[in-house]
C-alpha positions, 0 to 999 in steps of 0.5 A: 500500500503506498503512502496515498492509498494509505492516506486515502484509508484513514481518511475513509475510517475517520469519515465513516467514524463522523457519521456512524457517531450520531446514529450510534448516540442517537437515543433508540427510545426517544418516546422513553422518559429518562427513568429506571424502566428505560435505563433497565431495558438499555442495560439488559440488551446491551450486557446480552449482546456484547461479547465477552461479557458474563452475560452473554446470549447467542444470536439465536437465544435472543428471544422476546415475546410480547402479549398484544392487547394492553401491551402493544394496542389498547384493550380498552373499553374492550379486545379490539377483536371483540368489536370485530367478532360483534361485527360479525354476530350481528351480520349472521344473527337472523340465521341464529335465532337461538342466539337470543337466548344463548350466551354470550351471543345474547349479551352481545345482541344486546350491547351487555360487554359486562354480560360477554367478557363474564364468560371469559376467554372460553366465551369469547372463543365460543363466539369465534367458533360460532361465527368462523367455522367453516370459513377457509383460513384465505377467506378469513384472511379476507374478511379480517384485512377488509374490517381492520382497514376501516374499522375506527374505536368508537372513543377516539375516533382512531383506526384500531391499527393507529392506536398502537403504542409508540413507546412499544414500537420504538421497544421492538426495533431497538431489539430487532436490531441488537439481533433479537427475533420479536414474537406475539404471544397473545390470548387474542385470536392467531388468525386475527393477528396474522393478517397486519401484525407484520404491516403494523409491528413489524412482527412476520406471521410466523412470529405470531402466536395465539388462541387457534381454532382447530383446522381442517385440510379439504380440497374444494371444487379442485383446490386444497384449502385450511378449512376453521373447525368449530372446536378450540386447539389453544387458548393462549392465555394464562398457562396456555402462553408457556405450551404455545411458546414451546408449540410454536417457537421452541426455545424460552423467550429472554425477554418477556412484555405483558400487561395483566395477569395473564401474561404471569405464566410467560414471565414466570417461564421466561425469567425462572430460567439460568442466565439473563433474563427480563421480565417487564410489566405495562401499567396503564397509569395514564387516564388522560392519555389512555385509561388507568386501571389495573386490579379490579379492571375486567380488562386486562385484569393486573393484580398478582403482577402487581403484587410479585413483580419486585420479588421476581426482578420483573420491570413495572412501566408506568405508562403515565410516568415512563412514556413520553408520548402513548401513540404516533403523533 
């Protein structure tokens, strides 16, 4: 190498230093507040991806799954699948008429959401089977894109899709890039999530796992077609999320983010495990912004999170005090 062709390399290093520099100090969660919850997050990626250090996991053991409703979107004043499933009911009731006196399709039809969410997720699963049954996954696929485009939350105004949280989407870029895989580990519908989660989050289909009707293979008029059973496979909630993480992924999560208590599970089985391991908890401190509720809540219920999360090392955000901003401006 002679001496300009030396001079030439320094140069390039030292210009490409200039510029890399801003990007690398930058801040990878500007709608973070400076506080214990960013800082915890910054310190855990940073001692898990840098090598050498005690802490150390492997490209491929970086793991993290998030809940969805309450976590990444709104769940308030009810599931965002529900208004969808509601949709969906009312369309088919005239072909139902025993749906009148059966429950949870009569406290549906009758506007009565206390009435629907006491039957719980296995109520709420009924109505996706009743409803769903039959439909091929494409056509299901179809009708899920079509209503997500245009249905709007009946209190702001927004599209569901627009009421995702900016601090949460920050979160999953910061942990893709420092070679973590971003997974949905939801008790909503798998087949819900699927057709926008990539579009929304960033987050593939097969990323996505939760609650799941059995399906069926058949061939209709010559063309292979996933066929939705009336019958439920997984409720992926509660002790469901450990056995879908397992069915669907195969390795323990490093990093885990819910929002109520049944996201305890996955955060027990993702941080009960040797090594570095996160567990984080979203409280929804914020009634101006968004809603406040935690223990008495028949949304996102969070109550024995509450109680354990400091004995277990578990993150507690504090929605009004830890995020600058709640949604994308």
């Amino acid at each position: 190498m002679n001496r300009f062709t030396r001079f030439t390399a320094v140069v390039a290093l030292l210009m490409a230093a200039q510029f890399a520099g801003p990007a690398l100090a930058s801040d990878p969660l500007p709608s973070w507040n400076d506080g214990a919850s960013k800082t915890a997050i910054v310190s855990f990626v940073e001692k898990v991806t840098t090598p050498g250090s005690a802490d150390f996991v492997p490209e491929a053991e970086r793991i993290a799954t998030f809940d969805n409703d309450g976590t990444l979107w709104t769940e308030q004043p009810m599931y965002f699948q529900l208004y969808y499933i509601t949709d969906q009911v009312k369309a088919q009731a005239k072909d139902h008429p025993e749906w009148q006196s059966t429950e949870p399709f009569a406290s549906l039809l009758k506007g009565d959401m206390a009435g629907v969410m006491a039957s719980g997720k296995h109520g709420l699963l009924n109505l996706v089977a009743a409803t769903h049954a039959g439909m091929t996954v494409s056509e299901f696929h179809q009708s899920v894109s079509s209503w997500i485009t245009t249905a709007r939350h009946p209190t702001t105004g927004k599209l569901f899709t627009e009421m995702v949280y900016q601090p949460m989407l920050e979160l999953l870029e910061y942990l893709r890039a420092n070679g973590f895989k971003t997974y949905i580990v939801s008790g909503g519908g798998i087949e819900f999530m699927r057709p926008w989660a990539e579009r929304v989050y960033g987050i593939p289909p097969e990323q996505v796992v939760g609650s799941s009707l059995k399906l069926k293979y058949e061939v209709r008029d010559g063309t292979p077609v996933l066929v939705k059973q009336a019958e439920i496979d997984l409720i992926d909630d509660n002790d469901g999320k450990p056995v879908g993480i397992q069915s669907h992924i195969g390795r323990r999560p490093i990093f885990a983010a819910g929002n109520s208590d049944g996201d305890f599970q996955m955060l027990e089985w993702t941080t009960s495990a040797a090594g570095a391991r996160f567990g984080m908890i979203v409280h929804h401190t914020d009634a101006q912004r968004e809603w406040a509720y935690d223990r008495d809540s028949h949304i996102g219920q969070l109550d024995r999170g509450l109680n354990e999360a400091d004995d277990r090392g578990w993150i507690v955000v504090d929605m009004k005090n830890d995020w600058n901003a709640v949604y994308a401006e």
